[in-house]
FIDO-923491 format. One record per residue (C-alpha): residue number from 1; x, y, z; chain. Coordinates in steps of 0.5 Angstrom, whole numbers, plus 500, padded with zeros to 3 digits. Layout:
<r nr="NUM" px="X" py="Y" pz="Z" kette="A"/>
...
***
This chain:
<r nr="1" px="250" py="416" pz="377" kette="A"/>
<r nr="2" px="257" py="413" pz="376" kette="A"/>
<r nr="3" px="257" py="405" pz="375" kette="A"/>
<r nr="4" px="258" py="400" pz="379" kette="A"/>
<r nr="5" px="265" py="397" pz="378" kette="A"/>
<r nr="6" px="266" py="389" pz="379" kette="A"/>
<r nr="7" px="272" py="386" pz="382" kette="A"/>
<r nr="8" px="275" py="379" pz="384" kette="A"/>
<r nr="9" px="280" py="379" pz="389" kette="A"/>
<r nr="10" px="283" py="371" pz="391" kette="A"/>
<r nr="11" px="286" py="371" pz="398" kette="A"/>
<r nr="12" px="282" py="376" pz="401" kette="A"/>
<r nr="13" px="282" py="373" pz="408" kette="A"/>
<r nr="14" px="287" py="377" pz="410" kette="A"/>
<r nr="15" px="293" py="380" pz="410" kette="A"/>
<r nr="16" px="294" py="383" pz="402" kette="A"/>
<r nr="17" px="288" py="381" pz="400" kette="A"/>
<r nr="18" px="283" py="383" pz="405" kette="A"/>
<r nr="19" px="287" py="390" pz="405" kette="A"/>
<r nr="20" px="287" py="391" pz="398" kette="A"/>
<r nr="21" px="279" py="388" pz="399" kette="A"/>
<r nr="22" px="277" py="393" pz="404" kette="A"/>
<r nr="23" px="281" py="398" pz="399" kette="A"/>
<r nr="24" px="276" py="397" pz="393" kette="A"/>
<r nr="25" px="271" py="398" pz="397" kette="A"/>
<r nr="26" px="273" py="404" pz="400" kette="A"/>
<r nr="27" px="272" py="407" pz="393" kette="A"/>
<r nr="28" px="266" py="404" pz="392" kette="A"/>
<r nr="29" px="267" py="397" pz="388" kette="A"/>
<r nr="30" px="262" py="392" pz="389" kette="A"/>
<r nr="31" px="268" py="387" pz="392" kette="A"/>
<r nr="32" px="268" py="379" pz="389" kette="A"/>
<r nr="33" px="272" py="376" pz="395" kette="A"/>
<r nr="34" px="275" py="369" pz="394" kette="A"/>
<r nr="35" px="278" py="366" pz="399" kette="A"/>
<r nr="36" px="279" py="358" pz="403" kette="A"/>
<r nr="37" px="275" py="360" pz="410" kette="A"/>
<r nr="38" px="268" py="362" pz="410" kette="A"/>
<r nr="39" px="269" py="365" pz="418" kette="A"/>
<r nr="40" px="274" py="370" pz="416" kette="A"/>
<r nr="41" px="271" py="371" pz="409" kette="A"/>
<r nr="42" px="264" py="373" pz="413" kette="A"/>
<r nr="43" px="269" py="377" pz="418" kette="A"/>
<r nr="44" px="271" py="381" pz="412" kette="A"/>
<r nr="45" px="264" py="382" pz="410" kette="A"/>
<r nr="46" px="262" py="386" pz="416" kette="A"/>
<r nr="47" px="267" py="391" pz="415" kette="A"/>
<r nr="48" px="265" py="392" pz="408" kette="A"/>
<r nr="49" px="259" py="394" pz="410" kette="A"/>
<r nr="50" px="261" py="398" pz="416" kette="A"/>
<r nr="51" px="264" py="402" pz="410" kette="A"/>
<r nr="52" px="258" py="402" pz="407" kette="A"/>
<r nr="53" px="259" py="398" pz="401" kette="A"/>
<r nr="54" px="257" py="391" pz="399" kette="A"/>
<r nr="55" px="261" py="384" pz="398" kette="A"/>
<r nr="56" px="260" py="377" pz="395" kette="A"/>
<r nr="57" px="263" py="372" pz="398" kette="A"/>
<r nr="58" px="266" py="366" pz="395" kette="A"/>
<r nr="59" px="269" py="360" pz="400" kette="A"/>
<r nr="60" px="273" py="356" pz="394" kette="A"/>
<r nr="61" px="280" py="353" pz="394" kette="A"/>
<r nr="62" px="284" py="356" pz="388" kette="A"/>
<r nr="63" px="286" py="349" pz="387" kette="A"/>
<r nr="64" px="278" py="346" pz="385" kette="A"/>
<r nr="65" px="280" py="349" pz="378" kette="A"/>
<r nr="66" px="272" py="347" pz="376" kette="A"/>
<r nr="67" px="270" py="352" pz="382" kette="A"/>
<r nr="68" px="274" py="357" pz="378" kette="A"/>
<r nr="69" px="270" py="356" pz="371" kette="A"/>
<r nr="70" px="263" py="356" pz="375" kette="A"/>
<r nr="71" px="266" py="363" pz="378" kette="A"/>
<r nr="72" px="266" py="366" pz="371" kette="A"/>
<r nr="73" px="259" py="364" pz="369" kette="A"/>
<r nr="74" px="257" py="366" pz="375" kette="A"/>
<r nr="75" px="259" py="373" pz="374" kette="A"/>
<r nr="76" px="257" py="373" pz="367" kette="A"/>
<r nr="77" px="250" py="371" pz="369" kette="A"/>
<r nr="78" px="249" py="377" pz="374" kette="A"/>
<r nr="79" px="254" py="382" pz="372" kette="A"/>
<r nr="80" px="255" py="381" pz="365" kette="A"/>
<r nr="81" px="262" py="384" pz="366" kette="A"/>
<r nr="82" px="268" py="384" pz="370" kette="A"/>
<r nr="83" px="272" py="391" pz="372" kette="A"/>
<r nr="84" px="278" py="388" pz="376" kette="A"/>
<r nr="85" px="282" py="382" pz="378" kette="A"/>
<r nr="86" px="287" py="382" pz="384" kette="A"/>
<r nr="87" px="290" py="375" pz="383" kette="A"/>
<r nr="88" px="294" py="376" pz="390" kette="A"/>
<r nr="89" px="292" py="369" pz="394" kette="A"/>
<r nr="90" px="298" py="364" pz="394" kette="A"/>
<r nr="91" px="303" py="360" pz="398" kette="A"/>
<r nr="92" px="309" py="359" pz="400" kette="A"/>
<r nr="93" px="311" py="352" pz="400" kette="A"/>
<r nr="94" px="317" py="348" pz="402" kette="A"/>
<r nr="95" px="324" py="352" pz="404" kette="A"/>
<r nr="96" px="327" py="347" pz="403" kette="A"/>
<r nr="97" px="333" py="344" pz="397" kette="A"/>
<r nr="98" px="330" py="342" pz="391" kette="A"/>
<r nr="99" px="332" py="335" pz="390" kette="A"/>
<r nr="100" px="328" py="334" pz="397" kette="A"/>
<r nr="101" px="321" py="338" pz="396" kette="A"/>
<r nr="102" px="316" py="333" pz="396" kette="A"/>
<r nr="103" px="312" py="332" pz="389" kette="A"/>
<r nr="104" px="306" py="333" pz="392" kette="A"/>
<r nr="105" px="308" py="340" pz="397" kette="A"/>
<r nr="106" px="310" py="343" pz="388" kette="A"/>
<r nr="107" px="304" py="341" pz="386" kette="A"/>
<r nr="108" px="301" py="344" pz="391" kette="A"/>
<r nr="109" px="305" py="350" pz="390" kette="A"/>
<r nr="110" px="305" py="352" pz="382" kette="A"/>
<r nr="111" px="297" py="349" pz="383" kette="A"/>
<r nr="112" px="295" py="355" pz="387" kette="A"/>
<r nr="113" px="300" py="361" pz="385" kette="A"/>
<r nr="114" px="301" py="359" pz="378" kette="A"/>
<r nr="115" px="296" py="354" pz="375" kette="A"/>
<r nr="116" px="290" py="356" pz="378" kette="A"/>
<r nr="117" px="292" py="364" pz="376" kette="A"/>
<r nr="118" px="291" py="361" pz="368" kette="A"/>
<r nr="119" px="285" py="357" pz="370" kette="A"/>
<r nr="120" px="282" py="364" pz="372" kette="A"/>
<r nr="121" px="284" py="368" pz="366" kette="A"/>
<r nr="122" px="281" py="362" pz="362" kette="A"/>
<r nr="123" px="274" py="364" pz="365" kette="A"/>
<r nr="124" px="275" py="371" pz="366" kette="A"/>
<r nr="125" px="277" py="374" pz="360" kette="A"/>
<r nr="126" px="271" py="375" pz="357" kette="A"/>
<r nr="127" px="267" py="378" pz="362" kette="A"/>
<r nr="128" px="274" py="383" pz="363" kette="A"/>
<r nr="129" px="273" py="385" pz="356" kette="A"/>
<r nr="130" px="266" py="386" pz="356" kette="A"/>
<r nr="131" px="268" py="392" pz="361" kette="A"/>
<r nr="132" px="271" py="396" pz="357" kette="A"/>
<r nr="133" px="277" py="397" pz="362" kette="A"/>
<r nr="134" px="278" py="391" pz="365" kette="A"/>
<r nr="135" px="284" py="392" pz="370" kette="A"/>
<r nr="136" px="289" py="385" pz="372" kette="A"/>
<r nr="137" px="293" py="385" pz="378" kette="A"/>
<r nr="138" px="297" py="379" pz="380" kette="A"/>
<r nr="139" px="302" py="380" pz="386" kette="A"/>
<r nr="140" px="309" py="377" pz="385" kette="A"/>
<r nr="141" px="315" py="378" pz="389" kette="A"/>
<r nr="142" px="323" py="379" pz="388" kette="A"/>
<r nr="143" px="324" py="371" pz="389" kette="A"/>
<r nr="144" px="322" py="371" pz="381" kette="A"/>
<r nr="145" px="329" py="374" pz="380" kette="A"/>
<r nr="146" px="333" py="373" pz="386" kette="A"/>
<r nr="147" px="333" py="366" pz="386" kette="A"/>
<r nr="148" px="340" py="364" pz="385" kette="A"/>
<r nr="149" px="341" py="369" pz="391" kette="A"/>
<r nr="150" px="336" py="365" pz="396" kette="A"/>
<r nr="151" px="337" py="358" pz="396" kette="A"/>
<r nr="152" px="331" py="353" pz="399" kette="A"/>
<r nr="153" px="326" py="358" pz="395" kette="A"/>
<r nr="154" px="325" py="354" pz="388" kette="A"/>
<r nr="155" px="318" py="352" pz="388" kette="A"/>
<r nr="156" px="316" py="359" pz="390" kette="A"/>
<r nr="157" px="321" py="362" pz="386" kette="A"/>
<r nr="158" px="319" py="358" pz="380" kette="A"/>
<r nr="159" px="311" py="359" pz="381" kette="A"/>
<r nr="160" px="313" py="367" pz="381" kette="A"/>
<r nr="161" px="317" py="366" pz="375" kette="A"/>
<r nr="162" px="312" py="363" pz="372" kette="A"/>
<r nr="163" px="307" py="367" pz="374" kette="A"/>
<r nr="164" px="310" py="374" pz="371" kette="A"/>
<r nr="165" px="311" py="370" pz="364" kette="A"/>
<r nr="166" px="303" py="369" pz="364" kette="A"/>
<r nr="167" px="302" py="376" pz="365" kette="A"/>
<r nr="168" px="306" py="379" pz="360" kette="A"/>
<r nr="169" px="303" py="373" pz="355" kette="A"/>
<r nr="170" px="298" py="375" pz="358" kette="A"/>
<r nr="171" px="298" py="383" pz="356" kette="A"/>
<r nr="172" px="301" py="382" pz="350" kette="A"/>
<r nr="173" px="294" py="378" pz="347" kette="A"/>
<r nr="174" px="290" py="383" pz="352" kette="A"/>
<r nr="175" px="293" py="389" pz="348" kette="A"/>
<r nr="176" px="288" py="394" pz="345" kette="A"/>
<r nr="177" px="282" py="391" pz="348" kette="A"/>
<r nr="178" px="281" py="395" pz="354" kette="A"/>
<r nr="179" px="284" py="391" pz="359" kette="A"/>
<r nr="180" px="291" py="392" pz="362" kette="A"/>
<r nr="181" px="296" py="387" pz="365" kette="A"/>
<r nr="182" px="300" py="390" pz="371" kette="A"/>
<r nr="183" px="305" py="386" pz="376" kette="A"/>
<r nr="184" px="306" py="388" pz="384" kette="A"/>
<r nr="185" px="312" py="386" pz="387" kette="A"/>
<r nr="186" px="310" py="388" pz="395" kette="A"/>
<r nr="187" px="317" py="386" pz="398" kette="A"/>
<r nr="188" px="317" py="385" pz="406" kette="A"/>
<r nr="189" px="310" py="386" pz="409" kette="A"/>
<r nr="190" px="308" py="384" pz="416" kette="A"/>
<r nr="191" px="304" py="378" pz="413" kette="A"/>
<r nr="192" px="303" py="371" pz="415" kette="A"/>
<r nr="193" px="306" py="369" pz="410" kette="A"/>
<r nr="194" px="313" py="373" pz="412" kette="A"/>
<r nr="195" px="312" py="371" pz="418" kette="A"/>
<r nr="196" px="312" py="364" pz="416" kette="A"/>
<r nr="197" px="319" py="365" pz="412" kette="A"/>
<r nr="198" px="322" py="370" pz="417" kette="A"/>
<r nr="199" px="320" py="366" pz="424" kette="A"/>
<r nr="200" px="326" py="371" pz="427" kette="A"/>
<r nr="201" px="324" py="377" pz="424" kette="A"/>
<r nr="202" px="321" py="383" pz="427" kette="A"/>
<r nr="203" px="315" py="385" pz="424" kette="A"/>
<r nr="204" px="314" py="391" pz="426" kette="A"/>
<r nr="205" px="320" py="394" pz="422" kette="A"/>
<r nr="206" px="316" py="392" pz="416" kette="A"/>
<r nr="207" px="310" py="396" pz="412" kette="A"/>
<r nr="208" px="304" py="394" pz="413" kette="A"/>
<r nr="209" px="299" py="390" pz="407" kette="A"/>
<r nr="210" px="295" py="397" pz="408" kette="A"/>
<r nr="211" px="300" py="401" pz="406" kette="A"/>
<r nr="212" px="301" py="397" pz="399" kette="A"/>
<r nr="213" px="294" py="396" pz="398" kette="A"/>
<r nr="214" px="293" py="404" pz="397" kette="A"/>
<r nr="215" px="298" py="403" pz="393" kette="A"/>
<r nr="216" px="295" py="398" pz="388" kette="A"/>
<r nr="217" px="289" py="402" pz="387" kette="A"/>
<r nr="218" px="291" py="406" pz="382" kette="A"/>
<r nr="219" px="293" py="401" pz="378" kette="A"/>
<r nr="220" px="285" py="398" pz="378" kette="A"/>
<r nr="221" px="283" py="404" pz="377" kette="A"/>
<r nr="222" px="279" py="405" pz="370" kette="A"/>
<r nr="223" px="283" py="411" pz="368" kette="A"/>
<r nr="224" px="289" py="407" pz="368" kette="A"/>
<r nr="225" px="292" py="406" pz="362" kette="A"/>
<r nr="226" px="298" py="403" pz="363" kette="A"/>
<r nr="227" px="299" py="395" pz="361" kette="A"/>
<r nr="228" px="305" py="390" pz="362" kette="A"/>
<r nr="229" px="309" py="394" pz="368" kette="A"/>
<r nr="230" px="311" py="392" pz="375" kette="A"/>
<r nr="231" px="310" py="396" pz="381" kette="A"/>
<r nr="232" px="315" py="395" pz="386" kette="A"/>
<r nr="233" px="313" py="398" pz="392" kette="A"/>
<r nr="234" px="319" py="397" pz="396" kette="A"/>
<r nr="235" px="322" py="403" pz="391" kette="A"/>
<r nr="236" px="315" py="406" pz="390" kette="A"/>
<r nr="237" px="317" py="405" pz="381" kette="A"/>
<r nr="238" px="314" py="403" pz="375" kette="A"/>
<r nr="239" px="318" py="399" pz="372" kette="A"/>
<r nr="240" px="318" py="394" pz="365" kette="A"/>
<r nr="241" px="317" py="387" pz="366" kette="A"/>
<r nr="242" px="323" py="385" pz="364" kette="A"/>
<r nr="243" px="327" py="389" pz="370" kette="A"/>
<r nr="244" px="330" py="386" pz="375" kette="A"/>
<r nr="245" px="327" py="387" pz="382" kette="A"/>
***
């Protein structure tokens, strides 16, 4: 009988996250679902057992950093190990100049999409090796490169930036120990997040988070073997960490 594979997805509430949730639960994972709202988080729940698999509910905001190293010794105490880990959750922050965002709106956003995606790395790494093939995904976007092209978005472009370089620092240390480090940028989807930065544009012309998410789970597949790679879902390529998207 095939194990059962562990994995933790943050943001799993909806859109990319839930998407990429229900997606691991399609293929039999056992999904760790992190997120801020315990009713959607519920909501999510019995769509996975509508699918006939099984789902551990963790209601936290990324920013309670102590949360965060509770949740490594939690699994370390029920599973001993963990399998994949989908840092997706973030937020966008403010539009606006950089010399005008408000301390508080920064930290908030290198907090959640930044800081908390180390803190997890801090308590997950050991329970990632111990899989024997553990696969990490975080997702990025093209604003970490296309910054000097998009004025306003510096504190989400910044965190991206950030995020990216924590990931190769982070493939680098993990290599030849079973665990592999991938990027996914997803481009423009019909998320709520999207919504919020595009407010004019139709969202029916974009692709939908599911269609991403089929697309990651490859990457979080135990006979991936693939490590320090982007995938760009808007070219549908595997590309080194160090090309531009």
């Amino acid at each position: 009988m095939k194990p059962i594979r562990i994995a933790l997805v943050t943001g799993a509430s909806r859109g990319i996250g839930r998407a990429l949730a229900l997606e691991l639960a399609r293929d039999g994972a056992h999904v760790v679902a992190l997120a801020r709202t315990q009713g959607a988080l519920e909501e999510l729940d019995d769509e996975i057992r509508a699918l006939g698999g099984e789902a551990t509910l963790v209601p936290c905001d990324l920013s309670d950093f102590d949360a965060l190293d509770r949740l490594g010794a939690a699994l370390f105490e029920r599973w001993g190990k963990l399998d994949a880990f989908v840092g997706n959750a973030g937020v966008l922050g403010p539009l606006s100049p950089l010399a005008h965002v408000d301390p508080k709106d920064w930290n908030r956003v290198m907090a959640v999409n930044v800081t908390a995606n180390w803190r997890l790395i801090r308590s997950l790494d050991p329970l990632l090796r111990a899989s024997g093939a553990g696969r990490v995904l975080f997702i990025t976007s093209g604003a970490a490169h296309r910054a000097a092209m998009k004025p306003f978005w510096g504190a989400y472009a910044v965190s991206k930036a950030a995020l990216e370089a924590m990931a190769r620092t982070y493939a680098s240390e993990s290599a030849g120990d079973g665990v592999t480090v991938m990027l996914a940028n997803p481009g423009p989807l019909r998320t709520r997040m999207r919504a919020q930065a595009m407010p004019g544009e139709d969202p029916m012309t974009l692709k939908t988070p599911e269609e991403f998410a089929k697309k990651c789970l490859a990457p979080l597949a135990p006979e991936w073997r693939e490590s320090a790679r982007l995938y760009d879902f808007p070219t549908d390529r595997l590309l080194s960490f160090s090309a531009p998207v």
